[in-house]
C-alpha atoms as an extended CHARMM CRD file, in Angstrom:
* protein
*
        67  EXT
         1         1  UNK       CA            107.5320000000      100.7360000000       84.6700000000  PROA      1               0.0000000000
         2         2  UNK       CA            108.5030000000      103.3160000000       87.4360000000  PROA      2               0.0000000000
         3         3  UNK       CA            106.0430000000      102.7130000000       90.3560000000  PROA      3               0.0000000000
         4         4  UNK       CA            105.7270000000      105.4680000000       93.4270000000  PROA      4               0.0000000000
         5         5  UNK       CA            103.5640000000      104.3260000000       96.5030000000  PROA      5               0.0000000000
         6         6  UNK       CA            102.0990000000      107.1630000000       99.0150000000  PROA      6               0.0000000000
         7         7  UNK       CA            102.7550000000      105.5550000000      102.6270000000  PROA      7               0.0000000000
         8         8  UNK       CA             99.9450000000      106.7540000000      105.2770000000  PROA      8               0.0000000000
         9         9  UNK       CA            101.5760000000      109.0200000000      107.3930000000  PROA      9               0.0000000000
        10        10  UNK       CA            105.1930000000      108.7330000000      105.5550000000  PROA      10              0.0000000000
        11        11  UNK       CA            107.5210000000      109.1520000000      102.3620000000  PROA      11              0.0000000000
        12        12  UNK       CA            106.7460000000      108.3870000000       98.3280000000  PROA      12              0.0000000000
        13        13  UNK       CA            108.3680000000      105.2730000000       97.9020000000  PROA      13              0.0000000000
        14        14  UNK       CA            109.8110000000      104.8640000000       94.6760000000  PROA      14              0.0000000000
        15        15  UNK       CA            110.7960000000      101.8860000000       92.4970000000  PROA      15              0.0000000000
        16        16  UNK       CA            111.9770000000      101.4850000000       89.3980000000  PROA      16              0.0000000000
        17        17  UNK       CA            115.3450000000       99.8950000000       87.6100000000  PROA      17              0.0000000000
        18        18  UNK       CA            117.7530000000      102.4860000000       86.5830000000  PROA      18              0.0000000000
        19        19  UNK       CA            116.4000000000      105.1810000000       89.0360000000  PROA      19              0.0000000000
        20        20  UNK       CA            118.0180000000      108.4720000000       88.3700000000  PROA      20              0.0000000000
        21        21  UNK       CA            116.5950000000      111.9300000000       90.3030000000  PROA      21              0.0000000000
        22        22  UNK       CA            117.0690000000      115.0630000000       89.2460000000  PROA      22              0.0000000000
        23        23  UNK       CA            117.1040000000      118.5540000000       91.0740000000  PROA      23              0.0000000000
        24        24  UNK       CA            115.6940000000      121.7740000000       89.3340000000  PROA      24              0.0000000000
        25        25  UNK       CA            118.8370000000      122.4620000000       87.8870000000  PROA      25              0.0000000000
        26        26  UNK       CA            119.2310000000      119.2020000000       85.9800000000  PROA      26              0.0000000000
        27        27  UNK       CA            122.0940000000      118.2310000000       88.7620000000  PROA      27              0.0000000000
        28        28  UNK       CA            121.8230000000      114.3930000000       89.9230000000  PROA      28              0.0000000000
        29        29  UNK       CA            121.4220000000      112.7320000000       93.3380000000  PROA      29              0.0000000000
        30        30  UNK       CA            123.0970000000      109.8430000000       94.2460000000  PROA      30              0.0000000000
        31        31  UNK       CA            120.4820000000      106.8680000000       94.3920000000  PROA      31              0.0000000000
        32        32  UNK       CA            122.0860000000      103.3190000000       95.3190000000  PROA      32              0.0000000000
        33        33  UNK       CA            119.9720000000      100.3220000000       94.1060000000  PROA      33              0.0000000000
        34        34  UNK       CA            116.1380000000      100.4940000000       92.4450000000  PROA      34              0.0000000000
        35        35  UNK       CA            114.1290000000      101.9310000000       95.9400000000  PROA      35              0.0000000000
        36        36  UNK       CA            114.3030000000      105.5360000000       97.4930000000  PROA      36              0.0000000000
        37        37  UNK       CA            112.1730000000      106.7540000000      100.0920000000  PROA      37              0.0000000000
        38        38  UNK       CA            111.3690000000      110.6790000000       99.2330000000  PROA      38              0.0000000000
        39        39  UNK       CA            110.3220000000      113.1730000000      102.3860000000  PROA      39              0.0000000000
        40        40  UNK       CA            107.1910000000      114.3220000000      101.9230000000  PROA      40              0.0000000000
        41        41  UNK       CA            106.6740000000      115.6970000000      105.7260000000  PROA      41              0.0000000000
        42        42  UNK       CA            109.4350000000      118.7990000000      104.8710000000  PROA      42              0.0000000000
        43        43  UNK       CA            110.9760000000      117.8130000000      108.3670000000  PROA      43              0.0000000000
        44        44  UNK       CA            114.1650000000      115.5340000000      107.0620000000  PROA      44              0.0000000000
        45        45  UNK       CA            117.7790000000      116.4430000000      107.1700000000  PROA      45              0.0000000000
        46        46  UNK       CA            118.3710000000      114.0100000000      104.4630000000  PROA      46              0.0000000000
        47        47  UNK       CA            116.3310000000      115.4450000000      102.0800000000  PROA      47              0.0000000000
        48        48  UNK       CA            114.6610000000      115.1570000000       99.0230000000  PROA      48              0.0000000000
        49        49  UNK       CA            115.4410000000      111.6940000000      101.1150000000  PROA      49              0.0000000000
        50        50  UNK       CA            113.0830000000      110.6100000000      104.0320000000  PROA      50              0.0000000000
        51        51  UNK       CA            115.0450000000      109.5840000000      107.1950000000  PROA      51              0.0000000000
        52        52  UNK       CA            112.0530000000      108.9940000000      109.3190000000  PROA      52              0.0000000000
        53        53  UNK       CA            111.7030000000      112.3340000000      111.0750000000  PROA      53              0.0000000000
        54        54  UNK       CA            107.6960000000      112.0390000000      109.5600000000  PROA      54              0.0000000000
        55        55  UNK       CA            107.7170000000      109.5680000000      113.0210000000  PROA      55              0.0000000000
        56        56  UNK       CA            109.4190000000      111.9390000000      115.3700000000  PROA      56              0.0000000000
        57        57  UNK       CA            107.0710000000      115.1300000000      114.5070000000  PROA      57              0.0000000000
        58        58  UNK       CA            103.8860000000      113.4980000000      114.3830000000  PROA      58              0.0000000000
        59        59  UNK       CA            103.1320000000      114.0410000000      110.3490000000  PROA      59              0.0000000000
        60        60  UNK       CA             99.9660000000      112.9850000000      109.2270000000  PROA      60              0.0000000000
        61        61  UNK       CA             98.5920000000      112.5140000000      105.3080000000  PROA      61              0.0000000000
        62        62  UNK       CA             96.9540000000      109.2490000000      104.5250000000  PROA      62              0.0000000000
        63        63  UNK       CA             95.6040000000      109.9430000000      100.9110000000  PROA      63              0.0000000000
        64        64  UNK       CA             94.1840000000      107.3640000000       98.9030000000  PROA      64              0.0000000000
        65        65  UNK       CA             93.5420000000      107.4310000000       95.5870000000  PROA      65              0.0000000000
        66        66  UNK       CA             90.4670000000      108.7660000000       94.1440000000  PROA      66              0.0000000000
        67        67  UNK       CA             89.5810000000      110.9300000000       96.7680000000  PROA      67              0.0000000000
């Protein structure tokens, strides 16, 4: 089962075995292995990929669930 953890202050981290992403026109990404880190701070030059710029601008978002 595909499992996606929000990290306080960083990316979705996403697991799961046979990991394939998709853009809005059905085109694919290349993913290597079963973990990706997707930007959620808008900020990366890697993205939908998260190369740590969330660090370098300061983002903030800790959500937990249920709230």
């Amino acid at each position: 089962m595909p499992k996606i953890t929000v990290r306080d202050n960083g990316p979705l981290l996403v697991e799961a075995e046979g990991l394939v992403l998709r853009d809005a026109s059905g085109g694919t990404f290349s993913v290597q292995g079963s973990n990706v880190a997707l930007c959620r701070c808008g900020a990366s030059a890697t993205k939908p990929f998260c190369d740590g710029a969330h660090g370098r601008i300061g983002f903030q978002a800790a959500n937990k669930a249920g709230s």
